[in-house]
C-alpha positions in Angstrom: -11.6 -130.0 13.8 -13.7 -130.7 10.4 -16.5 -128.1 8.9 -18.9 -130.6 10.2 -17.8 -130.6 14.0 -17.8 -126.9 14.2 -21.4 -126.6 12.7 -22.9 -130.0 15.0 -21.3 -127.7 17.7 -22.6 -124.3 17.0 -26.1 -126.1 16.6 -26.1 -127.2 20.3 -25.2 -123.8 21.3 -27.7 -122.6 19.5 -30.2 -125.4 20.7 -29.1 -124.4 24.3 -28.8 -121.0 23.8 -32.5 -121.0 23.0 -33.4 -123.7 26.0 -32.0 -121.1 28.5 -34.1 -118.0 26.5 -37.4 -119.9 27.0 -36.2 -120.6 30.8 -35.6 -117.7 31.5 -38.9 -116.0 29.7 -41.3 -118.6 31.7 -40.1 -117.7 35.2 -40.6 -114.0 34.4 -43.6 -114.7 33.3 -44.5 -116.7 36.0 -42.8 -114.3 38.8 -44.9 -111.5 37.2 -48.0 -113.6 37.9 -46.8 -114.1 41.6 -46.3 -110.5 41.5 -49.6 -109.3 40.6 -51.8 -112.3 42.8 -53.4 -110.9 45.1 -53.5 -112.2 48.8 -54.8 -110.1 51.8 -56.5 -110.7 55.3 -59.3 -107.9 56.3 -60.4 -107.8 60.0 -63.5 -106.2 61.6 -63.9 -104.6 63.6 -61.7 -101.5 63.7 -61.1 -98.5 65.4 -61.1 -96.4 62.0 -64.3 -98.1 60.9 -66.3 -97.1 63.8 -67.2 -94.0 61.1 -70.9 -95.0 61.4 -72.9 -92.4 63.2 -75.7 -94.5 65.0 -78.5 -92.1 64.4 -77.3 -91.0 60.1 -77.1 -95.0 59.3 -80.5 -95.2 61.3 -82.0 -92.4 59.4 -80.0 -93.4 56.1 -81.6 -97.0 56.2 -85.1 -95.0 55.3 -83.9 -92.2 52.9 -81.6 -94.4 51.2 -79.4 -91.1 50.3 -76.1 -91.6 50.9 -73.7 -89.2 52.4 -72.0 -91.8 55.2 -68.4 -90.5 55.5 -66.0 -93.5 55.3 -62.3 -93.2 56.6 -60.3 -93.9 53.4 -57.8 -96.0 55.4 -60.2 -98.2 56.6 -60.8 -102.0 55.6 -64.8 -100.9 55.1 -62.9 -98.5 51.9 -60.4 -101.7 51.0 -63.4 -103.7 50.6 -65.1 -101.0 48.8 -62.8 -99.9 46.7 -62.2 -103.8 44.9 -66.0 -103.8 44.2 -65.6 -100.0 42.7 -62.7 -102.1 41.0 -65.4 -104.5 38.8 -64.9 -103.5 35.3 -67.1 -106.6 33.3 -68.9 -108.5 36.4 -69.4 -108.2 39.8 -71.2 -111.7 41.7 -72.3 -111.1 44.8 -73.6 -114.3 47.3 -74.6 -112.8 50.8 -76.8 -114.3 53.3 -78.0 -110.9 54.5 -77.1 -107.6 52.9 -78.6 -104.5 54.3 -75.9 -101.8 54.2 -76.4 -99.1 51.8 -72.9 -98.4 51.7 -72.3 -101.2 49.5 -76.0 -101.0 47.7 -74.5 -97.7 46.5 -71.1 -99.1 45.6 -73.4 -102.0 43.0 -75.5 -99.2 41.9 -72.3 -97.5 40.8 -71.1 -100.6 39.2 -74.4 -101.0 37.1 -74.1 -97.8 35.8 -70.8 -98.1 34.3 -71.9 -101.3 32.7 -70.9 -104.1 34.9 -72.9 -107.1 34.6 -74.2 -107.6 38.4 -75.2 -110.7 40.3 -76.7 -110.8 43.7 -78.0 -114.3 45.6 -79.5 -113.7 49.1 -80.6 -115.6 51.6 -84.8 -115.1 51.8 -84.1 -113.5 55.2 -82.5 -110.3 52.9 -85.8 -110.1 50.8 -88.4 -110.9 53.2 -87.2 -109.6 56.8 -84.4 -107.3 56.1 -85.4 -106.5 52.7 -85.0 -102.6 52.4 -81.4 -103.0 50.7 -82.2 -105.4 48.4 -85.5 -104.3 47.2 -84.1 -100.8 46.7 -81.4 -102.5 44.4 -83.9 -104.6 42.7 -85.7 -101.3 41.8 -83.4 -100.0 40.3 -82.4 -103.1 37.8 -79.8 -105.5 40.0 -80.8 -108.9 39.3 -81.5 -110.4 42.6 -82.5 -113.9 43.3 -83.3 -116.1 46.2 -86.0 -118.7 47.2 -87.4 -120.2 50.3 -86.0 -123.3 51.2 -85.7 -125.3 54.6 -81.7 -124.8 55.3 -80.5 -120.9 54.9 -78.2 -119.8 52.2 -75.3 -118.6 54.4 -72.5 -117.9 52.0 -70.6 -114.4 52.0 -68.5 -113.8 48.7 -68.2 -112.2 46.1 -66.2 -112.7 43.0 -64.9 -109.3 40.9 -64.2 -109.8 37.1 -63.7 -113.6 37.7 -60.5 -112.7 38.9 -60.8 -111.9 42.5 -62.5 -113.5 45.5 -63.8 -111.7 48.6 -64.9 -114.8 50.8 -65.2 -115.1 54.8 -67.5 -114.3 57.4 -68.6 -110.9 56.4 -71.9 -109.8 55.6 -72.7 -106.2 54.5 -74.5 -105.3 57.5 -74.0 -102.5 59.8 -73.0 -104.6 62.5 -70.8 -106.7 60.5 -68.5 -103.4 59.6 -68.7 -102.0 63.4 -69.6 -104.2 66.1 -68.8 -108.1 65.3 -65.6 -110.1 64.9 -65.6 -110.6 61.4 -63.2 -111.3 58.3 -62.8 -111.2 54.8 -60.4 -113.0 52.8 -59.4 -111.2 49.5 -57.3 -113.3 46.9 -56.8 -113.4 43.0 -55.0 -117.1 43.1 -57.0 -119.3 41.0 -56.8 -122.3 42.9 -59.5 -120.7 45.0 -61.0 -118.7 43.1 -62.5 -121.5 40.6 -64.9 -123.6 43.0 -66.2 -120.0 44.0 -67.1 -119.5 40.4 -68.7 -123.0 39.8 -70.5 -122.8 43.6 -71.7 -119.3 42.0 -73.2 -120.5 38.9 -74.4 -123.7 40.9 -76.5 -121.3 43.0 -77.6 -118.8 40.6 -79.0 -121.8 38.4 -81.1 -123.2 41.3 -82.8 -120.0 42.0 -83.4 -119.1 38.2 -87.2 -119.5 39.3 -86.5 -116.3 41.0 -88.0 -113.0 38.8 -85.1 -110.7 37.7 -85.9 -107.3 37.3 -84.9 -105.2 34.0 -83.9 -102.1 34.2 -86.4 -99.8 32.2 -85.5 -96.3 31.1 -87.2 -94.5 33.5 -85.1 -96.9 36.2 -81.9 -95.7 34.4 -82.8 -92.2 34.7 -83.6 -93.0 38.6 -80.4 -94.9 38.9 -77.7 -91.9 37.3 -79.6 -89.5 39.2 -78.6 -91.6 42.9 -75.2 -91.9 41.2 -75.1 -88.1 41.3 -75.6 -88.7 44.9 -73.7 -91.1 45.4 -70.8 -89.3 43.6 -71.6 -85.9 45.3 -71.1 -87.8 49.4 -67.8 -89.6 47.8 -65.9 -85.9 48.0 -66.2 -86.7 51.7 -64.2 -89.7 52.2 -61.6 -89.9 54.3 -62.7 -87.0 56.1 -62.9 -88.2 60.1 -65.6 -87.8 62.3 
C-alpha cells in the first residue's frame, strides 16, 4: 500500500471520526432539551387544596393582607411556585382574576423586577374588580376593554419559556370548589401561538390606561411584600 493510500485512508477516518463526534454531540444536546421540557397536568380540585378558610378568604378579599396558609404539596403551591419562578416577564391573560393569593404572588414578581402583563376580561375590572384594581395600584399594567363577546382565555406565559393554559381562573372557587385544570409545558410548539395570541391581545387593548408605578407606590408595594414575605413562613403548615 502507497504513501498516498494510507493518507486518502486516514482522511476518511478522520472525516468519519468527526461525523460520529458531531452525532453524537447533537443528540446530547437534543436529549438534554427533552430532559429539561417541561410537561405536567394540574387538577382541581383537591383534597390538600381545600386550605381556604371560608370566613379568612372572605375577610382577606377586603383587607387584602395576606396570611392564607397554603399546603406546600398542593397544586395551588405548584402553580404558585412557576409564577414565583418569573425571572424577566411574567404575562398573564385571565377572564376573571380575584384571588389574592396570586395578586400577592405578581406583586412579588414586580418587586424583583419582572416585567408584568395582565389582560382581563371587563367582568375583572368592573364586577369583580377588587383584585385587579388593588394590583393596578400598585403599578401592574392591566388592560381590558368592553366589547360584545367576553375575553375568556386563562394563561399565562413565564419568561417566554413556559405556558400555564387550561380552564383555570384565579378565583376562589376555581382552586376549591370547581373541576378545573391547568396545563403546564415549556415545549415550544405550544408555547409560540400563546406568545403571538398574547401580543395580539395586548395590542388591541393598548387603548387601555396603564398605571406607573410612582415612588410612593414602590414604597406601598415593598412594604405588602414584607407581608407577603412575613405569611410565607407558614406554608405548608395544615389546617
Amino acid at each position: 500500500m502507497s504513501l498516498s493510500d494510507i493518507a486518502v485512508k486516514a482522511s476518511w477516518a478522520v472525516v468519519v471520526s468527526e461525523l460520529v463526534y458531531r452525532a453524537y454531540k447533537l443528540m446530547k444536546s437534543k436529549n438534554e432539551r427533552e430532559k429539561k421540557e417541561i410537561m405536567e397536568v394540574l387538577f382541581f380540585p383537591e383534597d390538600s387544596t381545600k386550605v381556604f378558610n371560608a370566613n379568612q378568604h372572605l375577610a382577606q378579599k377586603y383587607i387584602q393582607g395576606g396570611g392564607i396558609v397554603i399546603n406546600q404539596n398542593s397544586n395551588l403551591a405548584r402553580v404558585l411556585q412557576y409564577l414565583r419562578n418569573a425571572e424577566r416577564s411574567l404575562d398573564v391573560c385571565l377572564y376573571i382574576l380575584s384571588c389574592p393569593e396570586f395578586g400577592n404572588v405578581v406583586l412579588e414578581c414586580l418587586r424583583r423586577g419582572v416585567t408584568v402583563r395582565i389582560i382581563v376580561d371587563f367582568v375583572s375590572i368592573q364586577e369583580n374588580g377588587l383584585e385587579v384594581n388593588r394590583l393596578r395600584q400598585f403599578g401592574v399594567p392591566v388592560r381590558g376593554r368592553k366589547q360584545e363577546h367576553h375575553m375568556h382565555h386563562k394563561f399565562v406565559i413565564v419568561d417566554s419559556k413556559v405556558l400555564l393554559n387550561g380552564s383555570f381562573n384565579w378565583t376562589q372557587s376555581a382552586v376549591t370548589s370547581n373541576n378545573e385544570n391547568v396545563m403546564i409545558t415549556s415545549m415550544h410548539q405550544f408555547l409560540t401561538p400563546f406568545i403571538q395570541e398574547f401580543e395580539k391581545l395586548w395590542d388591541h387593548h393598548k387603548h387601555q390606561i396603564s398605571v406607573r408605578v410612582s415612588p410612593s407606590s414602590k414604597k406601598e408595594i415593598n412594604s405588602s411584600n414584607k407581608n407577603i414575605h412575613s405569611s410565607d413562613k407558614n406554608v405548608g403548615r395544615r389546617r
